[in-house]
C-alpha positions as CSV (number, residue, x, y, z in Angstrom):
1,X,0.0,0.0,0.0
2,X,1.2,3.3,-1.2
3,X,2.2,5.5,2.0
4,X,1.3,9.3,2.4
5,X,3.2,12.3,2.7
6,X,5.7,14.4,0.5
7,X,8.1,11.8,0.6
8,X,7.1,9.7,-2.3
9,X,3.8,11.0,-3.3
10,X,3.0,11.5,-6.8
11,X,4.2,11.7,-10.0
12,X,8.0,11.8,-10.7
13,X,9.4,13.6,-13.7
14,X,11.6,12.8,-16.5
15,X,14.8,14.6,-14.6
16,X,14.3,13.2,-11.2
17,X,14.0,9.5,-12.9
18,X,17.4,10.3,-14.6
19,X,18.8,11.1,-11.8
20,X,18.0,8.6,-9.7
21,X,18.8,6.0,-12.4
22,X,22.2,7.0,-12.6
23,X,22.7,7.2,-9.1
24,X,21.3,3.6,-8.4
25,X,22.9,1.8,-11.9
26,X,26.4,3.4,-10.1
27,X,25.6,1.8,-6.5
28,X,25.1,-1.4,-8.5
29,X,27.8,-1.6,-10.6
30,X,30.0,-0.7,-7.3
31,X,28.6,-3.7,-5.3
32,X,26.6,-1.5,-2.8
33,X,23.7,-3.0,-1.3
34,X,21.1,-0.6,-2.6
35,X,19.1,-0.1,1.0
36,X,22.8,1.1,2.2
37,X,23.3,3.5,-0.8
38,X,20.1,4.8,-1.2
39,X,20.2,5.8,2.5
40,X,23.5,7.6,1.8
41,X,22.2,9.0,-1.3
42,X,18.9,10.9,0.4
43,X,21.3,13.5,1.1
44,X,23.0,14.1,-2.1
45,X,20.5,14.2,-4.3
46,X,18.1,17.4,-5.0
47,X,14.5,17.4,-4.1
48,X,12.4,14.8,-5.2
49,X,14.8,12.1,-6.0
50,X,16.5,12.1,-2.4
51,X,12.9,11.2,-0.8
52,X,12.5,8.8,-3.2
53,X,15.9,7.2,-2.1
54,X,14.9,7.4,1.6
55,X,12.0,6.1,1.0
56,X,13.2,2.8,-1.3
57,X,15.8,2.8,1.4
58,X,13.5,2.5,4.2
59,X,11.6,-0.3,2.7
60,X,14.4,-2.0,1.9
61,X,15.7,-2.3,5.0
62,X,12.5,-3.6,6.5
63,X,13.1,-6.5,4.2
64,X,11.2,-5.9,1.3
65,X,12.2,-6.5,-2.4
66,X,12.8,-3.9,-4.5
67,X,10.5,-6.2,-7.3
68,X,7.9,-6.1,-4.0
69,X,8.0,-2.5,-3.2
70,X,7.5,-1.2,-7.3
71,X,4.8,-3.8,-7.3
72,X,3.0,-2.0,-4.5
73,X,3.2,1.5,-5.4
74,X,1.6,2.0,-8.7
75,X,1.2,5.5,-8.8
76,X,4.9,6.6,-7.6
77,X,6.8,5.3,-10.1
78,X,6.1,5.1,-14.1
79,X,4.9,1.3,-15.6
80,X,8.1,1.7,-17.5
81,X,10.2,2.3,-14.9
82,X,9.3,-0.4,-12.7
83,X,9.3,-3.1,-15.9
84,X,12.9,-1.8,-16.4
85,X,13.7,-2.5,-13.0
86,X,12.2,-6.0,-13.2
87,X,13.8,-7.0,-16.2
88,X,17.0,-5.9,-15.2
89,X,16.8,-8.1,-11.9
90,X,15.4,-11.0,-13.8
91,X,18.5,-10.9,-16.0
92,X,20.8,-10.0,-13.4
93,X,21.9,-7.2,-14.9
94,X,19.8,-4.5,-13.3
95,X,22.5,-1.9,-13.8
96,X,22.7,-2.4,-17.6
97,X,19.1,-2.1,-17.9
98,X,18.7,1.0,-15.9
99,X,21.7,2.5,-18.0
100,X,19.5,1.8,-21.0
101,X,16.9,3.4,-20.3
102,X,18.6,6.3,-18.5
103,X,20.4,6.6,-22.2
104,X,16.7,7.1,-24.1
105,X,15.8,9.6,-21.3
106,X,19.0,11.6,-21.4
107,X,18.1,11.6,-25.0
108,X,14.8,12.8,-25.0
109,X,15.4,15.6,-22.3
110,X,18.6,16.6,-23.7
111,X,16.2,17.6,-27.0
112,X,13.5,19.5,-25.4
113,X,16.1,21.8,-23.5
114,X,17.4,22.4,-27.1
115,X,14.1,22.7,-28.6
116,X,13.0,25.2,-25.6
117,X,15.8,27.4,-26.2
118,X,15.3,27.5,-30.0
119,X,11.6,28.1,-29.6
120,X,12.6,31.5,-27.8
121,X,13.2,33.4,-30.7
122,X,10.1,32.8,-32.4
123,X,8.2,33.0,-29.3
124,X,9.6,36.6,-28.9
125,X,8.4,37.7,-32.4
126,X,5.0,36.6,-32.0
127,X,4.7,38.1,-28.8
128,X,5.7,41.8,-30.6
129,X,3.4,41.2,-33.5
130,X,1.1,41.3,-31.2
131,X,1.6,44.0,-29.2
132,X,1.6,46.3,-32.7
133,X,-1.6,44.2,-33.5
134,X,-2.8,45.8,-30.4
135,X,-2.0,49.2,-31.5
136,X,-2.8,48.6,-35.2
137,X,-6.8,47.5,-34.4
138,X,-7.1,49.7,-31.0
139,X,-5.2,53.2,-32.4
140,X,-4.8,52.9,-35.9
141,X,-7.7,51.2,-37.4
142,X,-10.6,53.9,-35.7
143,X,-8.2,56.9,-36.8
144,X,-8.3,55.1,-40.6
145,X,-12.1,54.5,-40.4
146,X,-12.9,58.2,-39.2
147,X,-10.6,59.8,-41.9
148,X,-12.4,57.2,-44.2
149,X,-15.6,58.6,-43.5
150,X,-14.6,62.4,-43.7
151,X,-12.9,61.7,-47.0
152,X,-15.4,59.1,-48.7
153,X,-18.8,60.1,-46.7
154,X,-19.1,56.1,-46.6
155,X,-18.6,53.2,-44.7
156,X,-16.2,50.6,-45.2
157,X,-17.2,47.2,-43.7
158,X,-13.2,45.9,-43.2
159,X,-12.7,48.9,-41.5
160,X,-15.6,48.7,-39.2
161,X,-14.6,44.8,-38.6
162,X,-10.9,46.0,-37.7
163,X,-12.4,48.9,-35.4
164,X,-14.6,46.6,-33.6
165,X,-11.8,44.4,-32.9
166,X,-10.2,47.0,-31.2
167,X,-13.1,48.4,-29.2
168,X,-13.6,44.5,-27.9
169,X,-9.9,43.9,-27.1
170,X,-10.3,44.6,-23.6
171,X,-12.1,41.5,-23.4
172,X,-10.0,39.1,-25.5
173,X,-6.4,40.7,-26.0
174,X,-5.4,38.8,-22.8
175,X,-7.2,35.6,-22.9
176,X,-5.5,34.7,-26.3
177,X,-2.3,34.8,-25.4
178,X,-3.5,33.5,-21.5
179,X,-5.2,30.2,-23.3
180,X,-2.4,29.7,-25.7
181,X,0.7,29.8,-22.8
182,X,-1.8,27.0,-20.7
183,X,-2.0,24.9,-24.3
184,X,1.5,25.3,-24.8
185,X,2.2,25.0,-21.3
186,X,0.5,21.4,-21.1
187,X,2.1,20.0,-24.1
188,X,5.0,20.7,-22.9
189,X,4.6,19.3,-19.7
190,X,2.8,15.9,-21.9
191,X,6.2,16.0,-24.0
192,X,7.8,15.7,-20.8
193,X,6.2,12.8,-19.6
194,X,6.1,11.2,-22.9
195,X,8.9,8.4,-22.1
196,X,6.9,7.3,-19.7
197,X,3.3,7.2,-21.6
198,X,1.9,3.9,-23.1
199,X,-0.8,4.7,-24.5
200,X,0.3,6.0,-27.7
201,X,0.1,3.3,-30.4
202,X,0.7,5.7,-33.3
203,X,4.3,6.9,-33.2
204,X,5.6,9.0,-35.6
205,X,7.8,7.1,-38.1
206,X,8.4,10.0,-40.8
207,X,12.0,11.2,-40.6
208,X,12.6,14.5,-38.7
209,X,9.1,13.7,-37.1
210,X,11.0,15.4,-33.9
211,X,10.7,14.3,-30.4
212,X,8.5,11.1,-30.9
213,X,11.2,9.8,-33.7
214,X,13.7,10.2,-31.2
215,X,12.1,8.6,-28.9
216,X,10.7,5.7,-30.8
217,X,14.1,4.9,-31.8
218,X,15.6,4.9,-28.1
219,X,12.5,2.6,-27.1
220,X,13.9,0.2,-30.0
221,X,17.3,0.7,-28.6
222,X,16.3,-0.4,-24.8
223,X,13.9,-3.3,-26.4
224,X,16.7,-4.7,-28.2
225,X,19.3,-4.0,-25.6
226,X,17.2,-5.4,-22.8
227,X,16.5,-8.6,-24.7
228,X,20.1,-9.1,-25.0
229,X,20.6,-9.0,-21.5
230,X,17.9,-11.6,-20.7
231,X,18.8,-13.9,-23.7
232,X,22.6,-14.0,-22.2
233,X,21.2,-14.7,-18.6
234,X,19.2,-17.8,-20.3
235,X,15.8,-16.4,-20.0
236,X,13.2,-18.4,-22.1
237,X,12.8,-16.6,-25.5
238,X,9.1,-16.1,-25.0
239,X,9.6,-14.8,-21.4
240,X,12.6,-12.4,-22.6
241,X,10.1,-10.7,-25.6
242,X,7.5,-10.3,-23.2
243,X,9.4,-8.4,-20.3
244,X,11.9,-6.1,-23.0
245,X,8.9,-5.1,-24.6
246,X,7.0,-3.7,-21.2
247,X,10.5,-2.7,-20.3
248,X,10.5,-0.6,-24.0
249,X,7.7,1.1,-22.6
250,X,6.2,0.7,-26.4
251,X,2.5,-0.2,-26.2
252,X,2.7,-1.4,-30.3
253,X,5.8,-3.7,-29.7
254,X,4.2,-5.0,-25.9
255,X,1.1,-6.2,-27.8
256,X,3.1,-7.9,-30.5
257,X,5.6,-9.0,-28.5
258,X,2.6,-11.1,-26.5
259,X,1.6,-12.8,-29.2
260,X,5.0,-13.7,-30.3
261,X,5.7,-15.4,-27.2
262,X,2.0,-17.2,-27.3
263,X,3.4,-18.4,-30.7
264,X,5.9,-20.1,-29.2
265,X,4.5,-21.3,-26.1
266,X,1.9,-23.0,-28.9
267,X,4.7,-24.6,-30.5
268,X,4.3,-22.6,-33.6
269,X,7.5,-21.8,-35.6
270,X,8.1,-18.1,-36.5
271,X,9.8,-18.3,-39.8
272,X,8.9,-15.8,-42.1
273,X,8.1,-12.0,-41.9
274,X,4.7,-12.7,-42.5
275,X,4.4,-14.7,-39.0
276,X,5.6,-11.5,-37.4
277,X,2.3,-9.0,-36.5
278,X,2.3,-6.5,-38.7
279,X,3.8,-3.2,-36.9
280,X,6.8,-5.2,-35.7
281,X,10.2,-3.5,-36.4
282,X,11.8,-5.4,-39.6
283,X,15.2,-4.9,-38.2
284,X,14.0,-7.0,-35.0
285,X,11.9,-9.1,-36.4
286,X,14.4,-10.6,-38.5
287,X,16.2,-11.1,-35.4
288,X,13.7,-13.0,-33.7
289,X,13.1,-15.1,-37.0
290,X,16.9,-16.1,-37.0
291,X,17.2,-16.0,-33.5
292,X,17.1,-19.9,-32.7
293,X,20.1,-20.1,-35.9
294,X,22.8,-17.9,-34.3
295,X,25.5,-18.1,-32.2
296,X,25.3,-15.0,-30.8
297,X,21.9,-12.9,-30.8
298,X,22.6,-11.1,-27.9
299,X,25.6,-9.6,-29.4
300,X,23.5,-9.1,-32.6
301,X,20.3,-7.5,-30.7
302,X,23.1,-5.3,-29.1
303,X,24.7,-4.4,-32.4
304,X,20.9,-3.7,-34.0
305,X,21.0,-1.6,-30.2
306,X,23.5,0.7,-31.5
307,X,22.0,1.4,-34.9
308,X,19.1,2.8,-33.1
309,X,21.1,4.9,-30.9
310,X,22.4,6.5,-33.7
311,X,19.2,6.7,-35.3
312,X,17.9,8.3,-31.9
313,X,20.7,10.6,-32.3
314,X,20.8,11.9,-35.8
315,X,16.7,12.3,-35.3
316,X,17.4,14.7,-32.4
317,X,20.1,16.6,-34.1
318,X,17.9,17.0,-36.8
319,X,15.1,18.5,-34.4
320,X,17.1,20.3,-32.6
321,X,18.4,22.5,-36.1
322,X,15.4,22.5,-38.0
323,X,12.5,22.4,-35.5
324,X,13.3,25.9,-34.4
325,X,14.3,27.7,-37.9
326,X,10.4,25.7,-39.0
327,X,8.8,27.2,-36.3
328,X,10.3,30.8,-36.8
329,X,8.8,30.6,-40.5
330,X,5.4,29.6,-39.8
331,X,4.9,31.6,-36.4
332,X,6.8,34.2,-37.3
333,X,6.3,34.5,-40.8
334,X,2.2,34.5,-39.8
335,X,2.3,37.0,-36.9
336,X,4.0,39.4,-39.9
337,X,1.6,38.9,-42.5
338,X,-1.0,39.3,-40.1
339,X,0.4,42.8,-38.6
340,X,0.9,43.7,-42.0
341,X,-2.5,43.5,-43.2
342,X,-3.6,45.4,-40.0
343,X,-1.5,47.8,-41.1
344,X,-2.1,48.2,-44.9
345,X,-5.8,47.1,-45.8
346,X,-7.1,50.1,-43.9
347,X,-4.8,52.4,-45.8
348,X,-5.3,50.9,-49.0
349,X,-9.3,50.4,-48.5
350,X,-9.1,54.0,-47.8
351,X,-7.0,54.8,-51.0
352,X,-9.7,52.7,-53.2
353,X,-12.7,54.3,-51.9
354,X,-11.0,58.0,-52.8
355,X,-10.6,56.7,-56.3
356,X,-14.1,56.0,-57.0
357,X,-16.2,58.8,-59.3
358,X,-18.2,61.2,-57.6
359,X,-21.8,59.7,-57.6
């Protein structure tokens, strides 16, 4: 049962998992009982991550299992996370495991710190286009529509449109820009729990399709490095599919991965692509399909590994150019052409109307 109080309570974020894999892969791989070195580590680490040490620490040492305690306590750390964790003990590699998945994290947070600080630019010209929208619709458009009328002894229905605007913007020139900072706000924050969702079954595969790529690719990487672990520790093919793919923490590979293993519980042999469900990665499925005829497929399904990593890496690269010079265009480009016709239609409707014969 999940216990109360700041120490543990709620959702962790995609830093403070970072951190705290790091800091518990190190105590492994240095042969510190993990109670002892969590204990020492609630003191080191910032905020979040040292309670959660003192907490796993304090269970520990009343003799639970680390397997026990993430079973128990759903809702403090991610599904991924915890099937990591589990994996990594059942191949008795837990370091390696976390490492791998620390690597897609570092990966995916490293990009949206670069994509945050590109974004700033364009974020700075849309918020001046429109501040002179402001001005344009609330001081310039009712000066044009009264020298209008003087001039033309008409109406003009663009510049009563435009002078309306302005006479409303007191009740909507700062609830745009309010609602948009909450959207943006809350993708952001979604992007940042994205490594940790399962529920998203369409994942981009387009190159340059940006965070999702990257990430897709770095779930590949810890599905195929995972299963190499478990496949050098002797784990049953069908039971090392199953728990890489919930350590992947991709719902389309989980679901195929289950019934890849119920073909071979069955009996059935997987020998051709076309007994591979559909959405399968190629790369690993011809793995699998060639798995029981090589030497070595751990050291394959770590080379395949690598070629994701670099896949996750070129993707985010990529991003972390282009995304930002994209974005400057479209937002940019759109706040100007917007502030431009704000500017000039009144002008030029004005101009037009003075141009037509006397009646």
């Amino acid at each position: 049962m999940a216990s109360s109080g700041s120490s543990g309570a709620g959702a962790t974020s995609l830093e403070q998992l970072i951190a705290l894999n790091n800091e518990m892969a190190a105590l492994i791989r240095a042969g510190i009982p993990l109670e002892r070195g969590l204990a020492a580590l609630g003191g080191q680490l910032p905020g979040r991550p040292s309670r959660l040490a003192e907490w796993l620490a304090s269970r520990m040492s009343r003799g639970e299992s680390l397997p026990q305690i993430l079973a128990d306590e759903d809702d403090r750390f991610p599904p991924v996370w915890r099937a990591v964790v589990q994996a990594g003990l059942r191949s008795g590699q837990p370091a390696a495991a976390l490492q791998s998945l620390s690597e897609t994290a570092r990966r995916v947070s490293e990009l949206r710190k670069l994509v945050a600080a590109g974004l700033l630019y364009p974020l700075m010209v849309v918020a001046v286009a429109y501040l002179v929208f402001l001005f344009l619709v609330v001081v310039l458009a009712p000066m044009v529509m009264a020298a209008h009328a003087d001039l033309t002894g008409v109406g003009d229905p663009v510049l009563l449109g435009l002078a309306w605007l302005g006479r409303s913007a007191l009740f909507w020139a700062v609830p745009v820009p309010l609602v948009a900072g909450i959207l943006a706000a809350a993708w952001w924050r979604r992007s940042g729990w994205i490594l940790w969702s399962r529920g998203n079954r369409a994942v981009a595969t387009r190159r340059g399709a940006g965070i999702r790529q990257t990430l897709h690719n770095g779930r590949m990487a810890t599905f195929a490095e995972i299963l190499a672990l478990l496949v050098h520790s002797g784990v049953p093919l069908d039971q090392a599919v199953v728990l890489a793919a919930e350590a992947s923490g991709d719902r389309r590979i989980a679901d195929a991965s289950g019934q890849i293993a119920e073909r071979i519980r069955r009996g059935e042999a997987v020998v051709k692509r076309g007994d591979l469900p559909e959405n399968f990665p190629p790369l690993l499925g011809w793995l699998l399909l060639t798995g029981g005829r090589q030497p070595d497929l751990g050291g394959s399904l770590l080379r395949t590994a690598a070629v994701y990593r670099e896949r996750s890496a070129r993707t985010a690269a990529w991003t972390a150019v282009y995304l930002p010079i994209s974005m400057t265009i479209l937002l940019g480009g759109t706040a100007t052409l917007l502030c431009g016709l704000a500017a000039f239609v009144p002008i030029v409707r004005m101009l037009y109307h003075l141009t037509w014969p006397a009646a």
